[in-house]
C-alpha positions, 0 to 999 in steps of 0.5 A: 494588672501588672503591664510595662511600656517604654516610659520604663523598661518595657519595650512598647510605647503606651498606645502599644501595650493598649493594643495588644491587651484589647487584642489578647481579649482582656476586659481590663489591663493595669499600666504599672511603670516603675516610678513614673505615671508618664505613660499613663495620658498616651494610654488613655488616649489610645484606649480601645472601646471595650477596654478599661485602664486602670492607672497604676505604677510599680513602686520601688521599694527596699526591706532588709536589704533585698528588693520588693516591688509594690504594685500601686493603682488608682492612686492620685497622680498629684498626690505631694508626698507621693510624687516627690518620693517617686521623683527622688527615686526616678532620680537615683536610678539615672545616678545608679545608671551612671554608676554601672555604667561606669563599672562595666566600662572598668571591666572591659564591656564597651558600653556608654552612657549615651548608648544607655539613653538612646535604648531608654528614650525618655522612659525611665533608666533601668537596669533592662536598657543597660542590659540591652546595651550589653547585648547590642554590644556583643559583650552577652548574647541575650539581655536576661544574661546581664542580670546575674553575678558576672554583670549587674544582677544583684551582688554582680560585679557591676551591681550598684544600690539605689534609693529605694522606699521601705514598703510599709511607708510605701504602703501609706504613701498610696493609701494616703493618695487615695490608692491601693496596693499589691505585693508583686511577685512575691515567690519569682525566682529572680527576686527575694521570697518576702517572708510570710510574717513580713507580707502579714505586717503589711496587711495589717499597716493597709496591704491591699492584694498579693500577686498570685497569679504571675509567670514566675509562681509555679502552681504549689507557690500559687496555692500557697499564696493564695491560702496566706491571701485568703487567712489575710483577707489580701486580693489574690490578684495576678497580671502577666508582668509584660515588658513587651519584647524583652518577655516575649509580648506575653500580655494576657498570659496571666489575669487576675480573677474578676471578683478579685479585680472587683475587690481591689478597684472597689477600695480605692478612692484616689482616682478611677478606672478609664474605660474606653 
């Protein structure tokens, strides 16, 4: 439930990610893009026979300064409010692009603008495709170096902050489009620990799901979660974040349990699973 290709960071083109899932066994696999639906069409018409897709995004968000990220599905595309916020934020992270392109150039590192694009594509910019650029540059020997304080993790001496929506309003834009939502990731170590109060004033504005099971949780974060899910009444959902090379192809490496899957496609109305 948690998949990228190269219309974001991912290194995969759609038809690609398709592939792999139906050969890792999967019954289903979620394509969650950051801010975009624009791989969605190559995924439908490369969908294996016996796979299901289930159209989704991975949506940008921001609370009390630190980054959340909030996995949407099943939503409709053509939603207005919902595709102009996407779109605004699509806009902020070339600009923020630009930006840490521009401080890396001020401390040494021989990167460029066009280089950044040319690993892009026609995905959306993210922060893995500067730090691929750093690594093809020589300036870092692998691009998992880049997100730390000497370059463009967060706090870095490179780091630039974008626009990003609140989560609570992020939550109504997709259950307005018809859609439904899941808290990612919530305990990896690369990302803020969203306080358990914090994730339970999300349920209650319409919270779907919490990703549980997800390669950065170890087993005592799982449990953990999986308790704060069940006292919620969340989805305990799961997926192997995959971004193609960048994570090592590792689609399938987590799932997220069929009765839970069940529950969460179950409650959205805006559009439904393709199956091939």
């Amino acid at each position: 439930m948690h998949s990228h290709s190269n219309a974001s960071d991912g290194t995969c083109p759609p038809a690609e990610v398709m592939r792999r899932a139906s050969a890792a066994g999967l019954d289903a696999i979620a394509l969650t893009d950051h801010d975009t639906v624009a791989g969605h069409d190559e995924a439908r018409r490369a969908l294996p026979p016996g796979l299901t897709l289930v159209p989704g995004m991975e949506l940008s968000c921001r609370q009390h300064g630190h980054s959340v990220h909030l996995l949407s599905y099943l939503f409709d595309p053509a939603s207005p409010e919902l595709a102009e916020e996407t779109a605004r934020i699509r806009a902020s992270r070339v600009d923020r692009a630009r930006a840490m392109v521009e401080r890396l150039q001020e401390l040494g590192a021989p990167v460029t603008w066009d280089q950044v694009i040319a690993i892009a594509g026609s995905g959306v910019v993210g922060r893995p495709h500067i730090a691929r650029a750093l690594a093809a540059a020589g300036v870092i020997e692998t691009p998992e170096q880049a997100f730390g304080p000497e370059w463009i993790g967060a706090g870095g001496r490179a780091h630039v902050r974008r626009y990003a929506l609140d989560p609570a309003r992020a939550v109504g834009l997709v259950r307005a489009a018809g859609g439904v939502t899941v808290l990612a990731h919530p305990r990896a170590a690369r990302a803020w620990a969203m306080p358990d109060e914090d994730i339970a004033s999300l349920a209650a504005v319409g919270l779907n799901g919490i990703e549980v099971y997800h390669p950065d949780h170890d087993q005592v974060q799982r449990a953990s979660l999986q308790r704060l899910a069940d006292e919620l009444g969340l989805v305990a959902s799961g997926g192997s974040d995959d971004h193609g090379e960048l994570t090592g192809y590792r689609i399938g490496c987590e799932i997220a349990p069929p009765e839970e899957y069940e529950r969460l496609v179950s409650q959205a109305t805006g559009a439904e699973p393709v199956h091939g």
